[in-house]
TIBA-219568 format. One record per residue (C-alpha): residue in three letters; x, y, z. Coordinates in Angstrom, 1 decimal, padded with zeros to 4 digits, always signed. Example, Ala and Ser with C-alpha at 12.3 -4.5 7.8 and 13.67 -1.06 7.14 Angstrom:
2
[doke 'ALA' [+012.3 -004.5 +007.8]]
[doke 'SER' [+013.7 -001.1 +007.1]]
//
This chain:
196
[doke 'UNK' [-023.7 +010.9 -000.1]]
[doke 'UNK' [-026.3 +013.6 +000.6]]
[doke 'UNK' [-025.1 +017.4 +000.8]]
[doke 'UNK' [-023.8 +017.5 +004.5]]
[doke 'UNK' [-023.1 +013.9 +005.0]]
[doke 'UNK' [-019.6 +012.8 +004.5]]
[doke 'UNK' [-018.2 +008.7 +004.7]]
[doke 'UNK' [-014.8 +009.2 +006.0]]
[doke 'UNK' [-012.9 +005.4 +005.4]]
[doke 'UNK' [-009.7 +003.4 +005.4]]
[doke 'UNK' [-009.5 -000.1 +003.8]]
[doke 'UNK' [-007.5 -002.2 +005.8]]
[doke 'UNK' [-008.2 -006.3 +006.2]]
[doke 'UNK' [-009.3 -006.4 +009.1]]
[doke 'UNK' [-010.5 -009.6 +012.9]]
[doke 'UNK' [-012.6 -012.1 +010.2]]
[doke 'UNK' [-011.9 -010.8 +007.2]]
[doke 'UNK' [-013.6 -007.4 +007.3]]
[doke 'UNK' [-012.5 -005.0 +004.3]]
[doke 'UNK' [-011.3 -001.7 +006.6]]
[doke 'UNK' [-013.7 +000.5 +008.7]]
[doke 'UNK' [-015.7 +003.7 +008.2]]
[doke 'UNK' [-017.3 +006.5 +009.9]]
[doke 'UNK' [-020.5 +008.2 +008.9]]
[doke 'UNK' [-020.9 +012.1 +009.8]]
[doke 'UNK' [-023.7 +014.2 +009.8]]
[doke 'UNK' [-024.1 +017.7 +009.3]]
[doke 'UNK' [-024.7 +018.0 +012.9]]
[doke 'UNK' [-021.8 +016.6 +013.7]]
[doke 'UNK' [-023.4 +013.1 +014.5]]
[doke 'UNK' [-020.7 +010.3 +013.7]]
[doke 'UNK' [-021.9 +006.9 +013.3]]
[doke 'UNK' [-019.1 +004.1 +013.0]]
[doke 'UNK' [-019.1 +001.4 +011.2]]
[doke 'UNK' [-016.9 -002.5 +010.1]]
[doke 'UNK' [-017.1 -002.2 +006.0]]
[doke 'UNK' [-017.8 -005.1 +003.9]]
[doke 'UNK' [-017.0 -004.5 -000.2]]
[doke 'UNK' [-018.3 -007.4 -002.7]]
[doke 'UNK' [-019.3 -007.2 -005.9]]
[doke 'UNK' [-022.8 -008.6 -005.7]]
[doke 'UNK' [-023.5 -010.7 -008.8]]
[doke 'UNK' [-025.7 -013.0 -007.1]]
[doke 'UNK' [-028.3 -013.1 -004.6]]
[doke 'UNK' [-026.0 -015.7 -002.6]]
[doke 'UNK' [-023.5 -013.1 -001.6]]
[doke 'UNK' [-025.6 -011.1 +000.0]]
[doke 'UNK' [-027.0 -014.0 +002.2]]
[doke 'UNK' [-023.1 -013.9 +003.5]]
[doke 'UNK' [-023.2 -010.0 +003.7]]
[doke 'UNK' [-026.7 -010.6 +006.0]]
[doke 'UNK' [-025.1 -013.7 +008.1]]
[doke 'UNK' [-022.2 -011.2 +009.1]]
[doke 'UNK' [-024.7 -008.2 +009.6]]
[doke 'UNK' [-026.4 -010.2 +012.0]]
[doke 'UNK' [-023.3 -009.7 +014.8]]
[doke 'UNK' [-021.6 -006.9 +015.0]]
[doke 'UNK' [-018.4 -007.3 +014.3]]
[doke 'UNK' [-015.4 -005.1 +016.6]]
[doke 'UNK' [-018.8 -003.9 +018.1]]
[doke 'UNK' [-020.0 -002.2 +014.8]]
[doke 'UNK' [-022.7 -002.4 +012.3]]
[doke 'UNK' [-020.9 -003.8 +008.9]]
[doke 'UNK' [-021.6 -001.1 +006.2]]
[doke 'UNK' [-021.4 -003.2 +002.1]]
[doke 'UNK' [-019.9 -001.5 -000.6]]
[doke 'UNK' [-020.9 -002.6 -003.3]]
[doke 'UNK' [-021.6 -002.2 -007.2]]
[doke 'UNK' [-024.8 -001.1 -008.1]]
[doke 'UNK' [-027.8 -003.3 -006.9]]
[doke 'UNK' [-030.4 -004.0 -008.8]]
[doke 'UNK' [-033.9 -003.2 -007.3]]
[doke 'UNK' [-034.6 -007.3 -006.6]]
[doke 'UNK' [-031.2 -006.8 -004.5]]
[doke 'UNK' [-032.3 -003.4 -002.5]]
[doke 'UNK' [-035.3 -004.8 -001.6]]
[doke 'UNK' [-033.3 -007.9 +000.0]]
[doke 'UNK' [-031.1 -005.5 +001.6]]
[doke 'UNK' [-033.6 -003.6 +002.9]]
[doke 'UNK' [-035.8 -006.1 +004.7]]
[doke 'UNK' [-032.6 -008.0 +005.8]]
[doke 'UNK' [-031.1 -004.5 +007.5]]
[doke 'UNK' [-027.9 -004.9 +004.9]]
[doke 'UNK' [-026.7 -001.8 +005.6]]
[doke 'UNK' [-025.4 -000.8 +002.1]]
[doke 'UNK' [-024.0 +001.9 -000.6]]
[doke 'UNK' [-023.5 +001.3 -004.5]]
[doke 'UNK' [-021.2 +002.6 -007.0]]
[doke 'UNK' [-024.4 +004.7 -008.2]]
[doke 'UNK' [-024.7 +006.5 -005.0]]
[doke 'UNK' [-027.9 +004.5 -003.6]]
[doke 'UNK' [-028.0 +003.7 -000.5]]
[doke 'UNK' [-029.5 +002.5 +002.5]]
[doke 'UNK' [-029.1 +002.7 +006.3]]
[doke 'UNK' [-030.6 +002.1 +009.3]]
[doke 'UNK' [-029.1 +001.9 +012.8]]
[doke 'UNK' [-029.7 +003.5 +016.0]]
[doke 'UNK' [-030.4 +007.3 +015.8]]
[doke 'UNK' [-029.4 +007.6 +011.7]]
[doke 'UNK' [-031.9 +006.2 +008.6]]
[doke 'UNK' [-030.9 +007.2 +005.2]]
[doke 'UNK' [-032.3 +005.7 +001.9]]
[doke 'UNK' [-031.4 +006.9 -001.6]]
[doke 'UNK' [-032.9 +005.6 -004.4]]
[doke 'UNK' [-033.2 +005.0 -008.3]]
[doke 'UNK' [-029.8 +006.4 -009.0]]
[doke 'UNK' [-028.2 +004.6 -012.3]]
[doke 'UNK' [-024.6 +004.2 -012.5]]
[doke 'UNK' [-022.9 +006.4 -015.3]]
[doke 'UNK' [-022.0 +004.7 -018.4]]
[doke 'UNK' [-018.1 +004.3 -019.0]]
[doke 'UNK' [-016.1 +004.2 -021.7]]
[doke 'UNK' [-014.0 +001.4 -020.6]]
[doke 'UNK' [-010.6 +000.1 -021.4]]
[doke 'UNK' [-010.0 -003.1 -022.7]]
[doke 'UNK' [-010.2 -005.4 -019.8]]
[doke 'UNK' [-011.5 -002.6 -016.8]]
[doke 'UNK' [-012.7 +000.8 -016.3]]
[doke 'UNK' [-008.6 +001.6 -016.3]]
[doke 'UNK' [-005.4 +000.9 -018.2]]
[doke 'UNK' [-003.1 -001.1 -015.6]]
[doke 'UNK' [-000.5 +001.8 -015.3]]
[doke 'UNK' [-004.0 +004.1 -014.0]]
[doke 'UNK' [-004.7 +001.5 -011.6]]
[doke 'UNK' [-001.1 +001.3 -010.5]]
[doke 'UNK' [-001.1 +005.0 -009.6]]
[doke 'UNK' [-004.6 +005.7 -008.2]]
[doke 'UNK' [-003.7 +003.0 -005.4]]
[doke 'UNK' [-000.7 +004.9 -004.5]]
[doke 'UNK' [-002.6 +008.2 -004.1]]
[doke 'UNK' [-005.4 +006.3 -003.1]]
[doke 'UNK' [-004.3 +004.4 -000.2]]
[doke 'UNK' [-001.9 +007.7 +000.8]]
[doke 'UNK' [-003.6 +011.1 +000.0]]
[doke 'UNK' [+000.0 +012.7 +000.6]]
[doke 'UNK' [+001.3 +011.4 -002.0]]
[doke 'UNK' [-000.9 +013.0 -004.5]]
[doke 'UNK' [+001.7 +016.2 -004.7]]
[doke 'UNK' [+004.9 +014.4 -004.7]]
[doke 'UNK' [+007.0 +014.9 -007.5]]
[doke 'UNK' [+006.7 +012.6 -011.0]]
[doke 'UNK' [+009.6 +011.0 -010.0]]
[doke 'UNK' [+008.4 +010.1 -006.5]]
[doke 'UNK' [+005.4 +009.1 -007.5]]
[doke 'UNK' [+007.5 +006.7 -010.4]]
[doke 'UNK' [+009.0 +004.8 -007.7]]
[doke 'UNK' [+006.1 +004.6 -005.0]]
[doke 'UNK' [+003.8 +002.9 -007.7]]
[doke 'UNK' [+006.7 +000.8 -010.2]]
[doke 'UNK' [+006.1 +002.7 -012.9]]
[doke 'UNK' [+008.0 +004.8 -015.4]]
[doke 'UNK' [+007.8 +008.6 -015.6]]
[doke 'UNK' [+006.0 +008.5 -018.8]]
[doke 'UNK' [+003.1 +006.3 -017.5]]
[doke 'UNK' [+002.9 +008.6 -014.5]]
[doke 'UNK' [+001.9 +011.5 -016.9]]
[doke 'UNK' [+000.2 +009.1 -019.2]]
[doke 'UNK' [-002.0 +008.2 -016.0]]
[doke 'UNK' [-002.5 +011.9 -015.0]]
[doke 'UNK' [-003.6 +012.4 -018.5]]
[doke 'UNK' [-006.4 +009.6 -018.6]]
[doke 'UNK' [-007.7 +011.2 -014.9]]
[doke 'UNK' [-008.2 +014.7 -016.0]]
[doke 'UNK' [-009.9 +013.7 -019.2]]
[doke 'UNK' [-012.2 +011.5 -017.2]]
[doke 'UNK' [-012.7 +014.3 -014.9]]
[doke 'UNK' [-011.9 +012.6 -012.0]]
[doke 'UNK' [-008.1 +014.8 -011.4]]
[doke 'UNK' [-007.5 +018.6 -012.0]]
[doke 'UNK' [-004.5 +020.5 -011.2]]
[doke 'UNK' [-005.3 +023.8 -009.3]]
[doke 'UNK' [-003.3 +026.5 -007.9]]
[doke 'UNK' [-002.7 +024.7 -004.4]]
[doke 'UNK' [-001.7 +021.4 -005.8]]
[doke 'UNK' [-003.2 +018.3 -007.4]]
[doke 'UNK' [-006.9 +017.6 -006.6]]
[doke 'UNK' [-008.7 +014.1 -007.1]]
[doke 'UNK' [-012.3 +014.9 -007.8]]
[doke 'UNK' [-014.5 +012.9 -006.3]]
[doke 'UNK' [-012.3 +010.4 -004.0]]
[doke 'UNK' [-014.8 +008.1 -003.0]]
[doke 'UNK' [-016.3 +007.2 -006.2]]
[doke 'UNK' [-012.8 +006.8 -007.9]]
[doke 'UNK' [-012.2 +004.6 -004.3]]
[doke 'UNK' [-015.3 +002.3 -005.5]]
[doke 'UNK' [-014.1 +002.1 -009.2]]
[doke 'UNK' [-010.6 +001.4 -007.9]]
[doke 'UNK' [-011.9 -001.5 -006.0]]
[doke 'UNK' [-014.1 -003.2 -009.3]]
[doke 'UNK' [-011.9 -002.6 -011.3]]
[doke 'UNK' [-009.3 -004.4 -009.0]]
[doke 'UNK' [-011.5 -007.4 -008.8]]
[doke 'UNK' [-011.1 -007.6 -012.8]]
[doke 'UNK' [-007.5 -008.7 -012.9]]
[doke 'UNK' [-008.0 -011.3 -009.4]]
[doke 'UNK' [-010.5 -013.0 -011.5]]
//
């Protein structure tokens, strides 16, 4: 997001199948809530479903898609449908009451990817735990072992592949994830790898 403007979320499955909830805050302190919807949008088709859902609110709230990159066919469609939307590039686009934001033309950073996904299972394994529970970023090796089912080797292996990727550095105060919701995003496609 923009300097000053900070998406604050929680993915939870939410009434109809919604993917969690978000809120949207200015640098004047403006907060605009929304229901969140994350796809991967392949085809044209799924956003027709994002729009049919955008067209009621759902818990009273405009539906926000997260999504992986759209290509400029699909932001177009988004736009004149009022698909409220942001992509693993950092474009985005929306428009409700009292907030418009559009960024544009930003192309997703190329990845050197693993075998299979943008991470080696055992990554995956630990980001959701410190992903899904921000407190458990500074728990001991050990802790962090049990919470995600993994050994205390592949906890340091994972911790290795994160700061070399830049997305984890260890600092005086404690562990720091770099970045949280673009790793949150990456979590997410990556995830939808090993359901297919």
């Amino acid at each position: 997001m923009p300097y000053g403007i900070r998406l604050d979320y929680e993915l939870t499955e939410g009434e109809g199948g919604t993917d969690g909830s978000a809120t949207l805050t200015t640098s004047y302190g403006q907060k605009t809530h929304f229901t969140l919807e994350v796809k991967t949008v392949h085809r044209m088709e799924t956003l027709s479903g994002v729009e049919r859902r955008t067209l009621t609110p759902v818990n009273s709230l405009p539906v926000l898609l997260i999504c992986n990159r759209l290509s400029p066919a699909r932001v177009d469609y988004c736009s004149q449908n009022r698909i409220n939307f942001i992509d693993s590039a950092g474009n985005a686009c929306i428009d409700v009451p009292g907030l418009y934001i559009i960024i544009q033309g930003r192309q997703e950073e190329k990845k050197v990817t693993a075998a299979g996904g943008i991470f080696p299972a055992g990554v995956m394994k630990l980001l959701f735990v410190v992903l899904s529970e921000p407190d458990a970023l500074n728990k001991t090796y050990r802790q962090l072992a049990e919470l995600s089912g993994l050994s205390l080797g592949m906890v340091s292996k994972a911790f290795d592949v994160l700061e070399q990727r830049r997305h984890y550095r260890k600092a005086k105060s404690g562990r720091r994830i770099m970045d949280t919701d673009g790793l949150c995003v990456m979590w997410i496609k990556d995830s939808a790898l090993f359901s297919d």
